[in-house]
Backbone as ProteinMPNN parsed JSONL, in Angstrom:
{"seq_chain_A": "XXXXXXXXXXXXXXXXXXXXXXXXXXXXXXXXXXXXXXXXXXXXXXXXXXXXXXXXXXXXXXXXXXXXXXXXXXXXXXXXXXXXXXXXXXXXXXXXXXXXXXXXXXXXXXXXXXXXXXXXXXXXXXXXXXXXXXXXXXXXXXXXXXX", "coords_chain_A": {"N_chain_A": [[36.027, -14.362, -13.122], [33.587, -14.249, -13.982], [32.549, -16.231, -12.354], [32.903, -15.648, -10.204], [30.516, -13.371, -10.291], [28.037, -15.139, -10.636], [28.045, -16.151, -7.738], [27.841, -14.182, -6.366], [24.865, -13.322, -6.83], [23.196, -15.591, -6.412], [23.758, -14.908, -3.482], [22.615, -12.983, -3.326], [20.354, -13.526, -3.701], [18.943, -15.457, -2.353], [19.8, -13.794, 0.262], [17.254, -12.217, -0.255], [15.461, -14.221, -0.352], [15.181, -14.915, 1.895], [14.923, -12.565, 3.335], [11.786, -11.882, 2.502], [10.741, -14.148, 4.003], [7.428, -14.929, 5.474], [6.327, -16.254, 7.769], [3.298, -15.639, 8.065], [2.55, -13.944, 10.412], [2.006, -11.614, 10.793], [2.833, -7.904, 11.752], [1.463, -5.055, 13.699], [-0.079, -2.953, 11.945], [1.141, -0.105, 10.554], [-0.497, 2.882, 11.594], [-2.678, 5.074, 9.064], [-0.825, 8.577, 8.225], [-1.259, 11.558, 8.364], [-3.429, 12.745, 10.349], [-6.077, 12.966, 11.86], [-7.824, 14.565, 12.377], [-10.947, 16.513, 14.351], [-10.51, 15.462, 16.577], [-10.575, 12.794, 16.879], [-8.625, 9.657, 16.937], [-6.29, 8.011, 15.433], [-4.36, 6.018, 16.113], [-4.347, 2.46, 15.88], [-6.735, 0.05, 17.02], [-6.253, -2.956, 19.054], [-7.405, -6.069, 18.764], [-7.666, -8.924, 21.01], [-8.17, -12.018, 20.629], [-9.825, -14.779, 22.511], [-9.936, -17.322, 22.967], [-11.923, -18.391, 24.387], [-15.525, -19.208, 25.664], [-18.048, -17.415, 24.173], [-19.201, -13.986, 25.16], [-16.827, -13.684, 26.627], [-15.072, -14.428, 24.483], [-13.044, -12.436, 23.081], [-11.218, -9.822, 23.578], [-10.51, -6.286, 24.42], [-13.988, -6.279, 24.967], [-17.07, -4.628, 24.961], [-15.243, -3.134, 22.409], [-13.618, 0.488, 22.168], [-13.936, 2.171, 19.071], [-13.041, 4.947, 16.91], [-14.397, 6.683, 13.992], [-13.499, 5.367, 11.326], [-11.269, 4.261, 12.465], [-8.601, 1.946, 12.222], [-8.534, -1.3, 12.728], [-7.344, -4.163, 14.349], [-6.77, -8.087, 14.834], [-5.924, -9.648, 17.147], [-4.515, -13.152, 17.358], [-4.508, -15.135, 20.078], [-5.449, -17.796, 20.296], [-5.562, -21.174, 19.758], [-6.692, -22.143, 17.557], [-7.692, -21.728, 14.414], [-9.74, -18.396, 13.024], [-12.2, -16.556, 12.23], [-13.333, -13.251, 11.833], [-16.489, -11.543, 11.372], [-18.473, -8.625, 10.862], [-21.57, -8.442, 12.489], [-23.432, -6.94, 10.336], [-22.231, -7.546, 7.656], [-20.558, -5.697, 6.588], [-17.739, -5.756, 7.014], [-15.002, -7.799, 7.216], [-12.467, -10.055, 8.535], [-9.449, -11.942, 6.738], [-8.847, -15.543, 7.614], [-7.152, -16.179, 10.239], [-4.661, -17.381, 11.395], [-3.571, -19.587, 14.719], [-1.458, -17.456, 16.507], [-1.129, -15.521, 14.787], [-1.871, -12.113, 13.023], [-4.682, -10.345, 11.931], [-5.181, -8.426, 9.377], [-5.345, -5.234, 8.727], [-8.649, -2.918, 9.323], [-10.505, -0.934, 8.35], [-12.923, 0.896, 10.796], [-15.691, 1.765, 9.212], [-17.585, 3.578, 10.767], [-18.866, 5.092, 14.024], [-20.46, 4.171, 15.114], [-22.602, 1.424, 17.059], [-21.526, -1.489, 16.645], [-21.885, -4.936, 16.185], [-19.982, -7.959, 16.31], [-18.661, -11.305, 15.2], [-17.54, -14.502, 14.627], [-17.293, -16.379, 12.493], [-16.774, -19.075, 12.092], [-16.603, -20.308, 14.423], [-19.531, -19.395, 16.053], [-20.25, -18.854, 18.022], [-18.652, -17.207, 19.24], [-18.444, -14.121, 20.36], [-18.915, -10.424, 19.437], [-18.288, -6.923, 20.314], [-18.348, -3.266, 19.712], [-17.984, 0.215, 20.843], [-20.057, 0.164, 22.98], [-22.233, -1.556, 21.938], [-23.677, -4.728, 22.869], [-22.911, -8.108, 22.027], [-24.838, -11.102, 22.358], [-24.052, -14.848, 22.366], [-25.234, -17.157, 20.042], [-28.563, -18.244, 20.913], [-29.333, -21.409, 20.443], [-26.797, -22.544, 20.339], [-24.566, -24.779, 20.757], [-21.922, -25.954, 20.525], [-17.822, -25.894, 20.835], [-16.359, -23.264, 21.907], [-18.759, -21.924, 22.589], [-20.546, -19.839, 25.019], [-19.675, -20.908, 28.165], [-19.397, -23.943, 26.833], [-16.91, -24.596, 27.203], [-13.352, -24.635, 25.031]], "CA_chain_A": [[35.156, -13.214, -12.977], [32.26, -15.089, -14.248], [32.284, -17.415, -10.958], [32.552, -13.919, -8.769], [29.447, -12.94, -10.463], [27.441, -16.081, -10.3], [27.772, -16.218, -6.301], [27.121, -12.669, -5.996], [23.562, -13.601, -7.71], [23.156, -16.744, -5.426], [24.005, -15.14, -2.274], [21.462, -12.112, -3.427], [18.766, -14.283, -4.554], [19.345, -16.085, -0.733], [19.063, -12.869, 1.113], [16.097, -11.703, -0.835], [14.13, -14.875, -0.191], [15.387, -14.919, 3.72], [13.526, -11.518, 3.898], [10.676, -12.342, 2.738], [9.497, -14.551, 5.358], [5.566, -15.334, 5.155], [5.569, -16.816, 8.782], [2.166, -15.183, 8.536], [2.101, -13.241, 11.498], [2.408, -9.789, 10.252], [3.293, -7.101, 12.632], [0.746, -4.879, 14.17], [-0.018, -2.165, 10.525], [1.781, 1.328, 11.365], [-1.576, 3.509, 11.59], [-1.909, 6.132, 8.218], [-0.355, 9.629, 8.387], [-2.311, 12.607, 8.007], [-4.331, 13.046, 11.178], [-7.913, 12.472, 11.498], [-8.947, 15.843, 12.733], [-11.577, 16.488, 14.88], [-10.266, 15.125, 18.028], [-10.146, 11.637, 16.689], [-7.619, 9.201, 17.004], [-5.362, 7.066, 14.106], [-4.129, 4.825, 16.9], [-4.778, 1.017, 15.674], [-6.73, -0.408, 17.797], [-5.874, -4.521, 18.833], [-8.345, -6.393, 19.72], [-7.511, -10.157, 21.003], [-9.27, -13.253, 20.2], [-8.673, -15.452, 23.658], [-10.345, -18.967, 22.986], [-12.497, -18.705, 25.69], [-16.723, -18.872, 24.514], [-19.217, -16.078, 24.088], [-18.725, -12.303, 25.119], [-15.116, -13.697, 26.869], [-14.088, -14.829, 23.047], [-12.575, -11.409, 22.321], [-10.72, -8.582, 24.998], [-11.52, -6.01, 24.782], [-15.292, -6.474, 24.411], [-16.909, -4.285, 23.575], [-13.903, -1.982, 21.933], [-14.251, 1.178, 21.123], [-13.447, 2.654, 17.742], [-13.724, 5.46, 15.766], [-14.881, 6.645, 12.43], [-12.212, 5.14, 10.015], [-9.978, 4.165, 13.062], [-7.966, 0.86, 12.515], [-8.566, -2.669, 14.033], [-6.521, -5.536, 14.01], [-7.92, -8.86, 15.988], [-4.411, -10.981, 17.181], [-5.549, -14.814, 17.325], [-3.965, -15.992, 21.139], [-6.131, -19.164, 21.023], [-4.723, -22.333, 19.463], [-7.001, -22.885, 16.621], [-7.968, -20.593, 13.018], [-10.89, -17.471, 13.035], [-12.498, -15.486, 11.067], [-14.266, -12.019, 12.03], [-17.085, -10.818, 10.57], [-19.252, -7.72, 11.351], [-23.09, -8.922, 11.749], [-24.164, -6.585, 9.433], [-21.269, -8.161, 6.795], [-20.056, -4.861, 6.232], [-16.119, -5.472, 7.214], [-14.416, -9.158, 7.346], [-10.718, -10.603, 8.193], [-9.188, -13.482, 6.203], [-9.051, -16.623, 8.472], [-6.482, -15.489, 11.379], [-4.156, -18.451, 12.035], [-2.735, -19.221, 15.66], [-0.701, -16.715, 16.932], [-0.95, -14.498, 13.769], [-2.336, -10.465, 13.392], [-5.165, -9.871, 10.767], [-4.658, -7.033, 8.316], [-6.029, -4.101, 9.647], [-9.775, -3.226, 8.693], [-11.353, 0.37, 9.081], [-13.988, 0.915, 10.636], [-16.249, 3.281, 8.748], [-18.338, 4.639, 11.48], [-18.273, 5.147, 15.111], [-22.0, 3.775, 15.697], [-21.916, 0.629, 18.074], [-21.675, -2.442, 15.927], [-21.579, -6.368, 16.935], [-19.43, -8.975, 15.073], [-18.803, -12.861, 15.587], [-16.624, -15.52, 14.52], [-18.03, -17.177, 10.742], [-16.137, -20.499, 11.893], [-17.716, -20.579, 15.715], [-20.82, -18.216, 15.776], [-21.321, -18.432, 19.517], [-17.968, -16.053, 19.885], [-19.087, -12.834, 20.041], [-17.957, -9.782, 20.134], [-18.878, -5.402, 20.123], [-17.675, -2.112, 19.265], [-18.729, 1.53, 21.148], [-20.918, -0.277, 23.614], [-22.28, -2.426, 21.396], [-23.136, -6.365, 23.159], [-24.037, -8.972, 21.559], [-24.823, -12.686, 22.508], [-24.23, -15.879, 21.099], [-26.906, -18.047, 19.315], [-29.548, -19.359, 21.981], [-29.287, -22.804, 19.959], [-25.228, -22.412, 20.18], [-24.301, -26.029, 21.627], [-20.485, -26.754, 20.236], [-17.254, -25.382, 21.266], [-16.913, -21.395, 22.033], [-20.252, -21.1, 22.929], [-20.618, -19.369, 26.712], [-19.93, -21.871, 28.891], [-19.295, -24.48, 25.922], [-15.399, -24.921, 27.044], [-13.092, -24.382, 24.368]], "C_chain_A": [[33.686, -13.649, -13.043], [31.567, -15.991, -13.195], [31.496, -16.439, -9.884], [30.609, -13.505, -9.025], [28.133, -13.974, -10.06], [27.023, -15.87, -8.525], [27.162, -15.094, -5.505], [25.856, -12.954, -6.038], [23.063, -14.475, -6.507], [22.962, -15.7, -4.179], [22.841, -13.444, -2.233], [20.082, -12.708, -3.213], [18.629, -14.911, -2.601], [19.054, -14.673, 0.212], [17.887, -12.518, 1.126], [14.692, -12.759, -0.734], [14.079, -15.15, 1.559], [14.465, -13.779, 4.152], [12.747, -11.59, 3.564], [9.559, -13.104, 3.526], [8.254, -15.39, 4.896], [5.756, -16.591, 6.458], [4.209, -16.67, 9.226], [1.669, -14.7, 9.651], [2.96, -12.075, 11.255], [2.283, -9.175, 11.396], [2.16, -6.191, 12.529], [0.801, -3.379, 12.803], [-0.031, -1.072, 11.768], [0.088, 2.38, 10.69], [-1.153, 4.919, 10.307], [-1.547, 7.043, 8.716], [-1.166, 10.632, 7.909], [-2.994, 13.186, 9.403], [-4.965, 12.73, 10.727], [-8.551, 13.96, 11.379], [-10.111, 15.86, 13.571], [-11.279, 15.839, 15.916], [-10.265, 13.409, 17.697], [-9.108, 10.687, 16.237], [-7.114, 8.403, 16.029], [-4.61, 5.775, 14.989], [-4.81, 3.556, 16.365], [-5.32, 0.897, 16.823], [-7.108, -2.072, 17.873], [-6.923, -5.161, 19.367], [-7.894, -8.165, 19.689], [-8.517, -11.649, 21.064], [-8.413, -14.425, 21.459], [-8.927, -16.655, 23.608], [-11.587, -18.983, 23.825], [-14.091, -18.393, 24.378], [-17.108, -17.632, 24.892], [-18.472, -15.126, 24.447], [-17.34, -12.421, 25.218], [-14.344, -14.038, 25.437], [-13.019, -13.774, 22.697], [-11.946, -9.99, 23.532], [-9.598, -7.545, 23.808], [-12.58, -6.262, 24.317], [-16.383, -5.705, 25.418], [-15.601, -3.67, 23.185], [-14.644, -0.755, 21.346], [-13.414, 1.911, 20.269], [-13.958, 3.958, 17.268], [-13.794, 5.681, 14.548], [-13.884, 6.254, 12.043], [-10.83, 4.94, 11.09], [-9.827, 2.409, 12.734], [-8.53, -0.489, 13.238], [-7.993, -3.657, 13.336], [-7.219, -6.736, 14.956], [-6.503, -9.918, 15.509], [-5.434, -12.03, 17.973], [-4.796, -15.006, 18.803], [-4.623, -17.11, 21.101], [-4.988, -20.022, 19.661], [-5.528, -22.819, 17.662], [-7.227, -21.414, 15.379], [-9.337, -20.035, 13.642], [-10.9, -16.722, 12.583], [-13.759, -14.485, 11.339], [-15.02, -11.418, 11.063], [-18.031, -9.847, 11.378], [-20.717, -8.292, 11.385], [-23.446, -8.353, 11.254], [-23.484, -6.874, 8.439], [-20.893, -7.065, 5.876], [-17.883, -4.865, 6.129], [-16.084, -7.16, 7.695], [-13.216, -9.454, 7.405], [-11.067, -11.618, 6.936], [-9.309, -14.454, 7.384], [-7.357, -15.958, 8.582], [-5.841, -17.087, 11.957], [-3.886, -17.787, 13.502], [-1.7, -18.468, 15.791], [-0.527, -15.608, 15.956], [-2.235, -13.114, 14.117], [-3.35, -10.451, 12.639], [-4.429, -8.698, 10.224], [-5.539, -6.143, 9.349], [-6.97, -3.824, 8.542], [-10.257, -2.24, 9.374], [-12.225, 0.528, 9.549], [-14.602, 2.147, 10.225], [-17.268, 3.767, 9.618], [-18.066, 4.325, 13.035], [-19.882, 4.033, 15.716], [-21.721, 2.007, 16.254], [-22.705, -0.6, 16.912], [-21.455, -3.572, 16.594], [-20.55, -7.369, 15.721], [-19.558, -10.545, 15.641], [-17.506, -14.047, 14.974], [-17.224, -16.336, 13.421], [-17.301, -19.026, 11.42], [-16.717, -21.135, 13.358], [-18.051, -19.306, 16.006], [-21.088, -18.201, 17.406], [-19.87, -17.204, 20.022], [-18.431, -14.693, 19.53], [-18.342, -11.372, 20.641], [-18.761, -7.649, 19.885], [-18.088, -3.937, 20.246], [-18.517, -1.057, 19.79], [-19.927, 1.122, 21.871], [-21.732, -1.416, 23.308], [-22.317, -4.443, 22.383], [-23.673, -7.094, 22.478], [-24.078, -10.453, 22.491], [-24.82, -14.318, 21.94], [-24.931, -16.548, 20.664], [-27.513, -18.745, 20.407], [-28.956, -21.024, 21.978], [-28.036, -23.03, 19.95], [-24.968, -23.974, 21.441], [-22.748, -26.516, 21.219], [-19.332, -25.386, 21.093], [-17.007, -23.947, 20.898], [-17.749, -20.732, 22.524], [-19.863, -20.67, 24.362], [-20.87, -20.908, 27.101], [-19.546, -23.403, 28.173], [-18.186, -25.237, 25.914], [-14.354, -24.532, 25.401], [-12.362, -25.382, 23.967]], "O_chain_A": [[32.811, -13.381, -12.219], [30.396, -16.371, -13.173], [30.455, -16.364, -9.231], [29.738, -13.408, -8.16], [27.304, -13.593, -9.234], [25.912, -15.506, -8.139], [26.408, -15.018, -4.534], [25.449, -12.826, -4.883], [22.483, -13.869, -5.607], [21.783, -15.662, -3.827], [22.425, -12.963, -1.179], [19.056, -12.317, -2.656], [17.923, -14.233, -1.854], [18.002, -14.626, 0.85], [17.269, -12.419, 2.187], [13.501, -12.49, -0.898], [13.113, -15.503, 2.236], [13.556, -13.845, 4.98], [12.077, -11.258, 4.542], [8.348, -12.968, 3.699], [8.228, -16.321, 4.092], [5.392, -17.741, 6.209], [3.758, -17.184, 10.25], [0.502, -14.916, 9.976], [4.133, -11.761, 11.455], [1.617, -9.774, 12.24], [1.607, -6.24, 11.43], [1.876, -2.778, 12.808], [-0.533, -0.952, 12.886], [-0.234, 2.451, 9.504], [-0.114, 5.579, 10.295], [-1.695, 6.939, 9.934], [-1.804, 10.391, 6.884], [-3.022, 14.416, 9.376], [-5.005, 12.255, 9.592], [-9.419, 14.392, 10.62], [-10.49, 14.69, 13.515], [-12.374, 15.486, 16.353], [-9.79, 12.785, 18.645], [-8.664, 10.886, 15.106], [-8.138, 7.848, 15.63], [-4.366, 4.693, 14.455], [-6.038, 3.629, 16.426], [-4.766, 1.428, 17.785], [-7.941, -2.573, 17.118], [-7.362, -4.799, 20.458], [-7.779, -8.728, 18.6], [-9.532, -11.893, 21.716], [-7.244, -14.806, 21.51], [-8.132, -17.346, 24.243], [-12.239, -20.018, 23.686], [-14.145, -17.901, 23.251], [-16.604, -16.919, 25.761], [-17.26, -15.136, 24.229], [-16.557, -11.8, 24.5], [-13.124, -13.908, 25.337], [-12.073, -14.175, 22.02], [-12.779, -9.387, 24.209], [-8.681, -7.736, 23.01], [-12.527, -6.554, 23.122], [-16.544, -6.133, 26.56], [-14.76, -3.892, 24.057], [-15.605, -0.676, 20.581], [-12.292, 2.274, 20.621], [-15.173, 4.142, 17.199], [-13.233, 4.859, 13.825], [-12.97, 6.944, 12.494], [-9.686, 5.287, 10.796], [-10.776, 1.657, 12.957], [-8.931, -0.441, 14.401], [-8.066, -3.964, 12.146], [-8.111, -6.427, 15.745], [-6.143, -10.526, 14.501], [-6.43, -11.947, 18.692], [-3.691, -15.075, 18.264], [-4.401, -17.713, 22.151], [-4.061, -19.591, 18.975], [-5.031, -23.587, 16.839], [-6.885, -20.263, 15.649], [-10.014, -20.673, 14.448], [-9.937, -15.996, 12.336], [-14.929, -14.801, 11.127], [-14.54, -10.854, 10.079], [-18.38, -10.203, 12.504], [-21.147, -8.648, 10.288], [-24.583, -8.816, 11.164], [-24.169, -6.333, 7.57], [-20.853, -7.231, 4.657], [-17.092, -4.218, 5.442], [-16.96, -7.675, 8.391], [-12.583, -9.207, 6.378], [-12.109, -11.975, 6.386], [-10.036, -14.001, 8.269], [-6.618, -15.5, 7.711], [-6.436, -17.797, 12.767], [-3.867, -16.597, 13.817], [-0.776, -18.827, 15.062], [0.248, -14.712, 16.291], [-3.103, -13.068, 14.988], [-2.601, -10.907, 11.774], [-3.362, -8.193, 10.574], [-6.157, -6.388, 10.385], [-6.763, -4.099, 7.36], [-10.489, -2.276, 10.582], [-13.066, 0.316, 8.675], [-14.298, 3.273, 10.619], [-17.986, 4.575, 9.028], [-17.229, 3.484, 13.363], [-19.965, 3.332, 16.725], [-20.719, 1.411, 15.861], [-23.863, -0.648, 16.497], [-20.834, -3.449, 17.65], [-20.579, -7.302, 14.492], [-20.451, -10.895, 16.412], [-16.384, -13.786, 15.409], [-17.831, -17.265, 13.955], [-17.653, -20.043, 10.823], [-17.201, -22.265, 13.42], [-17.307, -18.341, 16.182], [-22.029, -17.597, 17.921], [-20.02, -16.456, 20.988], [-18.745, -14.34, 18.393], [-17.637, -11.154, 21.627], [-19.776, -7.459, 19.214], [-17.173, -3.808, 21.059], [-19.699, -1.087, 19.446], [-20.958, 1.669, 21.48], [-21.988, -2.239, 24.187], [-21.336, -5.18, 22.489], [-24.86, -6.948, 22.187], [-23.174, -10.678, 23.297], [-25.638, -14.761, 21.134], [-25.85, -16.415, 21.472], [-27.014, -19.791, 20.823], [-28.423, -21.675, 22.876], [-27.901, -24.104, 19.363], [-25.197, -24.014, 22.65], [-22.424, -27.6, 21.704], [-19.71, -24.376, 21.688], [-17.351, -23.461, 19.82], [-17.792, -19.547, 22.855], [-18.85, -21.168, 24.854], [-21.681, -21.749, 26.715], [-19.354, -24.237, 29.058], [-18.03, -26.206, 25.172], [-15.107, -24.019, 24.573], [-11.768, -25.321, 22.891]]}, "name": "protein", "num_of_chains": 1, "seq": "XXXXXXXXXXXXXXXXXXXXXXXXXXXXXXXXXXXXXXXXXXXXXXXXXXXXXXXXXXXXXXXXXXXXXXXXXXXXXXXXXXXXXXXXXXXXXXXXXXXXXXXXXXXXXXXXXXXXXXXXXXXXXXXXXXXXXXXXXXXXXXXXXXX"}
């Protein structure tokens, strides 16, 4: 009986660490519940990070968002990145290959720019919003720069 129980335990403990996972590419966050109201949308919206430099770093670009709607930023390029808002209001973690960020509200609708903290010449904009990448931008990412 004592054996029975044992394996039971084992073959629990074994499922329970099989689902867990942590391939780090989390699945695209199910948008909250509630409505927004006012005609605005709860839809996530994805925005992809493509390798390529400057404005092309990011599709769509700009994106637009509103107040307190969702964004996720999936990595397609080959190497790690990390989004930050230029006014350093809202930030991912560092965004391995092929993985999702967390999702990251934005609190207003007003047209913001962000960038890439790890290569600064990707660039990217929200609600019209363009920006461009550093004049002095000479390594890889930059416009034109190759990747």
């Amino acid at each position: 009986m004592e054996r029975a129980r044992t394996i039971v335990l084992v073959m629990s403990l074994a499922a329970a660490a099989a689902s867990c996972g942590g391939g780090g590419s989390p699945t695209t966050p199910t948008p909250p519940a509630g409505g927004g109201g006012s005609g605005t949308t709860n839809a996530t919206v994805t925005i992809t990070i493509t390798g390529q430099g400057g404005t092309l770093a990011f599709s769509p670009n700009p994106a637009s968002v509103n107040p307190g709607q969702l964004v996720v930023f999936k990595n397609a390029d080959i190497v790690t990145h990390h989004v930050v808002l230029d006014d350093g209001t809202v930030q991912t973690a560092d965004i391995a290959p092929g993985a999702t960020s967390a999702a990251v509200a934005m609190g207003t609708s007003g047209s913001k720019t962000y960038h890439c903290m790890i290569h600064p010449g990707m660039v990217g904009g929200f609600n019209g919003a363009e920006a461009e990448p550093p004049s002095n931008c000479n390594q890889a990412y930059c416009a034109g720069g190759g990747g």
